[in-house]
Every structure is written in structure tokens, then in C-alpha cells.
N, C-alpha and C positions, 0 to 999 in steps of 0.2 A: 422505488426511486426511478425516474424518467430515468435512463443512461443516455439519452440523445443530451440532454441538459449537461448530466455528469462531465462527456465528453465535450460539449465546449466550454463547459468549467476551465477544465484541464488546459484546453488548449487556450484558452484565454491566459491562465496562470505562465502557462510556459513560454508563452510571447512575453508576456510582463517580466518573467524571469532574466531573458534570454537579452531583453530590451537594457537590464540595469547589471549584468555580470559583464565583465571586460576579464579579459585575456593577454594579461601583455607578457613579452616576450625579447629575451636579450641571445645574439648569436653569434659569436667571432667566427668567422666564416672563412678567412683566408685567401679572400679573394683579391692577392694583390700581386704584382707581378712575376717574383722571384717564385711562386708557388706554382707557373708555365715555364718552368727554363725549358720545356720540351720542347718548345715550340721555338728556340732556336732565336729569340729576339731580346736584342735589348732592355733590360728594365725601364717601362716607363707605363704611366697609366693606358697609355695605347692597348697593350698587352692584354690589358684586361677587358679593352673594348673590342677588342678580337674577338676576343673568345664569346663575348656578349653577342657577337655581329648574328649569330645564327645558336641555333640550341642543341650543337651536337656535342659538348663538352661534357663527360660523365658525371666526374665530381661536378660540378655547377646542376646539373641535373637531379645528381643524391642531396645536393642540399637543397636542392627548391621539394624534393619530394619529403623530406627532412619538415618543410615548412610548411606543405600542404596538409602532412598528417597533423600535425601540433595544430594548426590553422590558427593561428593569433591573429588577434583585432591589433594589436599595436606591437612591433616588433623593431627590433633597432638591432642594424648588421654592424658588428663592428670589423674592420680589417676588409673594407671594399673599398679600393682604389676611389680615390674624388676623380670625377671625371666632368666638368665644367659644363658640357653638353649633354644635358641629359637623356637626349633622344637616341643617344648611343652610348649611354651609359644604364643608368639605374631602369630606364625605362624599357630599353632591349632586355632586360635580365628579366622582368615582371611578362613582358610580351612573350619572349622566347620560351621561357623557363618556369615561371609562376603561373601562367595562363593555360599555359599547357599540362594535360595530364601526367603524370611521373608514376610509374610502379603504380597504374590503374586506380589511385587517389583522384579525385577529383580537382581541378585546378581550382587556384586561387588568385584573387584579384584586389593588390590594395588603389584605392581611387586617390591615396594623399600621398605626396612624399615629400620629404624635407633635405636636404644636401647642402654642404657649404664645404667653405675649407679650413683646412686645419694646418698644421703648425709641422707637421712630419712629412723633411724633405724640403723645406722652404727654408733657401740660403742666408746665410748671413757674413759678414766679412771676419768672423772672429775664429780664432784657435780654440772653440769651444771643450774640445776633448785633450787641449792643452800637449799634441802629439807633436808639435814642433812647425804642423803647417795648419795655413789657413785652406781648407776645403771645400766648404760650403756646406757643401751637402754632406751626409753621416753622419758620423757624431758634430758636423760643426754647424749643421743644420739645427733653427728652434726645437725641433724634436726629431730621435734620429728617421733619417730615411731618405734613400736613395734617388728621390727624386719628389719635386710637389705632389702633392698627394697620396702617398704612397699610405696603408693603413688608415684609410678615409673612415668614416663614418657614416649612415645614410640609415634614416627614421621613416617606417613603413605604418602608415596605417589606414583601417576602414570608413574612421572618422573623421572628419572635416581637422584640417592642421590651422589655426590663425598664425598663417605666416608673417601677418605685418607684427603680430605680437612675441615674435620669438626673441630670444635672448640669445647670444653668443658670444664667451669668453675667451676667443684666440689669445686678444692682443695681453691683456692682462700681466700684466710685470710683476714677477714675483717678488719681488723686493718690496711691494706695496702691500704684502700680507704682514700687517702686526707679528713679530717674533717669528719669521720664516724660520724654517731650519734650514740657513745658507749653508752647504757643502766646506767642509775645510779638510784642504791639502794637509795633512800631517807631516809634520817635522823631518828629516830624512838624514838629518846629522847632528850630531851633540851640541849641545846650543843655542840649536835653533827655534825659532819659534813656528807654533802652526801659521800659517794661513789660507785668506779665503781660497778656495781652487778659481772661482773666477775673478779677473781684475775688476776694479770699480766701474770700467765702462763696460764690462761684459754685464755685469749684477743690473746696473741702469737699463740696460736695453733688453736682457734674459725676462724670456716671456714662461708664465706658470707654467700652462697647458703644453703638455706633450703631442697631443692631437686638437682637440677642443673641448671647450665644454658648454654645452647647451642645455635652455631651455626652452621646450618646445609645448605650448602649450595645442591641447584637444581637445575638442568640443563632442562630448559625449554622452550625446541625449538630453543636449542644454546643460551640462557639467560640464567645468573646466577641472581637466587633469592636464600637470603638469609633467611632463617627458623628461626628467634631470638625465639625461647623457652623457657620457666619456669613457675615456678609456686610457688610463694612467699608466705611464711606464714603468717596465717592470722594474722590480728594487732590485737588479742585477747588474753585469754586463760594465761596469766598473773597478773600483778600486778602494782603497782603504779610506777614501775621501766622501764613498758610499753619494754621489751625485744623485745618481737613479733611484736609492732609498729616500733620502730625504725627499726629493721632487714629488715620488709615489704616495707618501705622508702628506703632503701640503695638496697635491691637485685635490685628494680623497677630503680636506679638511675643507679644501674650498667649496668642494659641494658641501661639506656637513655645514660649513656657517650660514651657507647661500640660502639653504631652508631653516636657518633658525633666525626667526627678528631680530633677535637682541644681538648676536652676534655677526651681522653681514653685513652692516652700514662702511665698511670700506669698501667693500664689492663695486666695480663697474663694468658695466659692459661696454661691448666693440664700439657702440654709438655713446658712448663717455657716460652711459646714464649709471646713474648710482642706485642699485639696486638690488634687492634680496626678496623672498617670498614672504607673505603675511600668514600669521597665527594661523587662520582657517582658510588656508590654499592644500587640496590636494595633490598629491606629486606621488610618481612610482620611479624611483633610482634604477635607471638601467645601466649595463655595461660589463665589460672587460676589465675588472677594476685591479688586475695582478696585485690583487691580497688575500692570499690563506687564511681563513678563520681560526686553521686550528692544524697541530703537525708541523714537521719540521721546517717548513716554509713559512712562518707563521710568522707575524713582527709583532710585539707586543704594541696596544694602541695607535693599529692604523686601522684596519677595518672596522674599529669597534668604534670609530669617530661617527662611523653609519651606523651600526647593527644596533649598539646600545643609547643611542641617545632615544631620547622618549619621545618623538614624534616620528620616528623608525618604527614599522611591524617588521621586527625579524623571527615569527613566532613561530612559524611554519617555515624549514628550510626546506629544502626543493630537494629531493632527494630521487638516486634510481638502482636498479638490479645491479644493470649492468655496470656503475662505478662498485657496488659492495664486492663484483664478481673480480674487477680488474686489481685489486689489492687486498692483502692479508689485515690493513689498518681497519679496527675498529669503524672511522667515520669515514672510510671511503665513500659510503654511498650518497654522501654529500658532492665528490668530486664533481668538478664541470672541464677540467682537462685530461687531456691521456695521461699528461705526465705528471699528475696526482695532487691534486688540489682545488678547492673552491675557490677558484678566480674571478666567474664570472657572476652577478646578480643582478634581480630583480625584486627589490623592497619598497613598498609601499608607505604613504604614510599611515600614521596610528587613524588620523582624521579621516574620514570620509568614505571607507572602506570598509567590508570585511573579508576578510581572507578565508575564502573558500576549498582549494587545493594547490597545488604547484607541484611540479619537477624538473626532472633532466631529462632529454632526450638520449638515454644510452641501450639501447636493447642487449640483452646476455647474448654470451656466445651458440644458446642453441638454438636463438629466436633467427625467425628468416628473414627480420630486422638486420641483424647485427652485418649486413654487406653494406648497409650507409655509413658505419663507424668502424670497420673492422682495423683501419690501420689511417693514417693520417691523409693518404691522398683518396681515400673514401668519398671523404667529406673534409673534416679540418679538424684538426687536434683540438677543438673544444664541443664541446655538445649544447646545444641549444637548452636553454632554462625558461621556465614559463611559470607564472601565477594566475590564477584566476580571482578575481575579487568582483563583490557583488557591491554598487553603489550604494551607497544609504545617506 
């Protein structure tokens, strides 16, 4: 057998390979203000464009080295400040940080990126958290946080983004979800009756999304995949009125109906258009989605509005060492946070895909890894998740 032949066989195949695998990739990264109080300034997205303005920030450094080793084609940060200007935002991060080598990796470069705003920290004139005052900001902000943009969102990829075709769910009023599960105040004295936690004109104007929720479509290698992102508040931080469960349940369901046809035809998006995904559209659910699969954090049928519905591949969980190493639980090594749970994912659809490998980014503690995760200002109390799927 020639091997001059053999060999550009091979390398013929592994371009062709290389040409239809995709890589995507979900990271809550923590990059928002209160995560610099060292540096002695005010909360605001400023903060973070501080720290952007040059590349001497360690943590911000371990997680761009974090990203160059995993090297994903398509990656969505969740918990980076919205920064309006993105020449001193998302793009100082990518110049300073991703372009540059980290712990002798080779740098990485995405040529797309997508940003907008979201709903965390953005005022409103209501007693949202029902504490006696009107604040704004915090709990009385659309989603909590301390100031516009605070726990942004921001979608990195290789491949061409069609920006005029994106979708984006800020405004969306949750009240317009068929059989919401609206929040109810419980009773508090004999006789009483429950009711709703917020008044009728807080319910009218209460918007779904606790950050946002997009869809980003990607052009890759003449396929469109669709980028389903968000990042849902956690089901905590409440009361017996469970506000932040129910909400956690409903954004999570609003992506589940968004990609099923028959059930999204209420769906509109920011630009009023009524809309949901078709039968044969491929889409990879990224995010933060604060829902346990499984263990004590766990809610029964909220995650599984994803995991098990049948145009979900949740076949292959993402699994690593270093979550089996950090708890005595059987399924740790599913974790995606320190503090012990699979929060974050990347699920593809059944359609269009096959599901090659996936993990977690967690190195054990003998690995000369484990100084990017070792403790929460490492890098950030979640670890980076990834899939690889081969187009078909």
C-alpha cells in the first residue's frame, strides 16, 4: 500500500471530521462586580471593565486559560456584566485575555460575539420583594441585581452569528404563559385567605426572564444551530411564597415549549413576533439553569421539562474526576458547581446531531490543574461544561 496516499487519506478524513464536529460550551464565570470588592469601588458594570481595561487580573486570566484549554467553537459566559460598549467590554476580555497565551496554552480567538441586555438590575417602580419599600434595584428590580446589567450574559463563537436573525425574550410577561405558576403569599393568620404575592399591576407588568432568554442562531458550515441561552434564577433566596422556585420552573419551561411546535404558539419575542422553533431546527440549550438533576437540591419536574422531553439528547451527561473527588455522593461527578450540583448544561437536540463526548472542567486535587479551581476566586464557583457533537 502507497502510505504517501494512506496519509493524505487520513488527513483528508480529519479535515472532513474536524469540518462537521462542533464543540459547544456553557461557563458561569462570575464575572461581575461584587466578585472585585478588592478593588475598593462601587458596584457597577464599570468594575468589570476595569479589570478588562488591561490583562493583569489572575482570576480572569485562569478562566480565559480555563477556555483555551477546553477550546470550544461556541461558548456562552454566563454571569459577565453587560457592558453596552463592547470595545471595553466583551472585546478587551477576548484581546487582553483569550488572545493572549495563559499557563503556556495556546491563545484563542472567537471572530463572533453576541451581547444584549437583560433584565438583572433593571428598575422598576414596584415593591417587588414586597419589604415595605419601593427600591428599584434588588429584589425590586425585573431580575434581582444591583445595578443594569449586573450577571449579563455574552455568546462566543467561531462561527458566523446571524445577528439580524437572533431572538430575544427580556420583555416577555409572565403572566402570558398558559397556567403560569403565579407565586402565592400564604395565609399568615386564621382565616385568612392565601394570596397572589404580587398585586395585579405588578403580575401585568412582571416580566418571565430573570436575565434573558435568547436565541442565537449559527451558521456552521452551511447549518444552522440554534444557541437556546439563559440563565434562570435560582429556586432560593425567598420565602414560603417560593417566588424564585416557581419563576426557576416557568423560564426553564419557556425554553422547553420555545423548541417544541405544538406547544410555543404563545411565545413572543422583544420585536412582538410570535414565535417558536420548527420540527427539524437544530438547537444546543446552553446555561446556568440553577436545576439539580438529581440529590437534595433537586425539584421534581423542572429540569426534566429539558432532560426528558424527546427532542432533548440528555444521553451523555458531562461528567469529571474532580466533582467524584469533591463529595462522598454517588453522582457527584456530574457536579458543575463547588457547592454540589448539576446546575449548569449543554443539551443538544435529538435532531441533527450525534453526541460524541462531553464534560466538566474540574481537575482532581493532585492534578497541576486543580490551581484554576482550587477555591472559588481561582476561577468561579462553577466549572465550565462542554459537548462535542458531530453534524449529520
Amino acid at each position: 500500500m502507497n502510505h504517501k496516499y494512506v496519509a493524505l487519506f487520513l488527513m483528508a478524513f480529519s479535515s472532513v471530521l474536524s469540518a462537521n464536529t462542533l464543540k459547544v460550551a456553557t461557563f458561569n464565570v462570575s464575572m461581575e462586580s461584587t466578585n472585585y470588592n478588592a478593588l475598593g469601588v462601587a458596584p457597577s458594570a464599570k468594575v468589570l471593565q476595569q479589570v478588562l481595561s488591561n490583562g493583569e487580573n489572575q482570576q480572569v486570566k485562569n478562566i480565559a486559560e480555563i477556555i483555551q484549554r477546553v477550546n470550544p467553537d461556541i461558548l456562552l459566559l454566563n454571569e459577565f456584566d453587560y457592558i453596552a460598549d463592547q470595545s471595553v467590554g466583551i472585546d478587551n476580555f477576548i484581546k487582553h485575555y483569550l488572545n493572549v497565551s495563559q499557563g503556556g496554552q495556546k491563545a484563542v480567538d472567537y471572530g463572533y460575539v453576541y451581547t444584549n441586555t437583560v433584565n438583572t438590575g433593571e428598575p422598576t417602580n414596584f415593591d417587588l420583594d414586597n419589604n415595605g419599600k419601593k427600591e428599584q434595584y434588588g429584589g425590586d428590580a425585573y431580575g434581582y441585581g444591583l445595578y443594569p446589567g449586573q450577571y449579563g450574559m455574552v455568546v462566543l463563537s467561531k462561527y458566523p452569528i446571524q445577528q439580524a436573525n437572533t431572538r430575544t425574550f427580556q420583555t416577555f410577561k409572565w403572566q402570558d404563559m398558559p397556567d403560569a405558576q403565579q407565586p402565592i403569599s400564604p395565609a399568615t393568620a386564621p382565616n385568612k385567605e392565601d394570596k397572589p404575592w404580587y398585586s395585579e399591576k405588578e403580575w401585568k407588568a412582571f416580566r418571565l426572564s430573570s436575565k434573558s432568554h435568547w436565541d442565537i442562531p449559527v451558521n456552521v458550515n452551511g447549518e444552522i444551530v440554534h444557541i437556546l441561552a439563559m440563565h434562570p434564577t435560582p429556586p432560593n433566596f425567598d420565602g414560603a411564597e417560593d417566588r424564585n422556585g416557581t419563576r426557576n420552573h416557568d423560564e426553564i419551561r419557556l425554553m422547553a415549549d420555545y423548541l417544541t411546535p405544538e406547544r410555543g404558539d404563545y411565545i413572543y419575542d422583544d420585536a412582538g413576533e410570535q414565535v417558536s422553533l420548527k420540527e427539524k431546527d437544530r438547537f444546543v440549550l446552553v446555561g446556568d439553569f440553577n436545576a439539580a438533576d438529581i440529590g437534595d437540591k433537586h425539584r421534581p419536574d423542572v429540569i426534566e421539562q429539558l432532560t426528558e422531553s424527546p427532542l432533548v439528547n440528555n444521553s451523555l451527561i458531562p461528567t469529571s474526576a474532580g466533582g467524584a473527588e469533591a463529595s462522598s455522593e454517588a453522582f457527584s461527578n456530574r457536579f458543575t458547581a463547588y457547592w454540589g450540583a448539576r446546575a449548569d448544561y449543554v443539551l443538544p437536540s435529538q435532531y441533527g446531531f450525534d453526541v460524541k463526548d462531553a464534560g466538566v472542567f474540574w481537575p482532581t486535587k493532585d492534578s497541576d490543574l486543580f490551581r484554576l479551581v482550587k477555591d472559588r476566586q481561582a476561577s468561579s464557583d462553577h466549572r465550565m461544561v462542554w459537548v462535542s457533537l458531530a453534524i449529520k
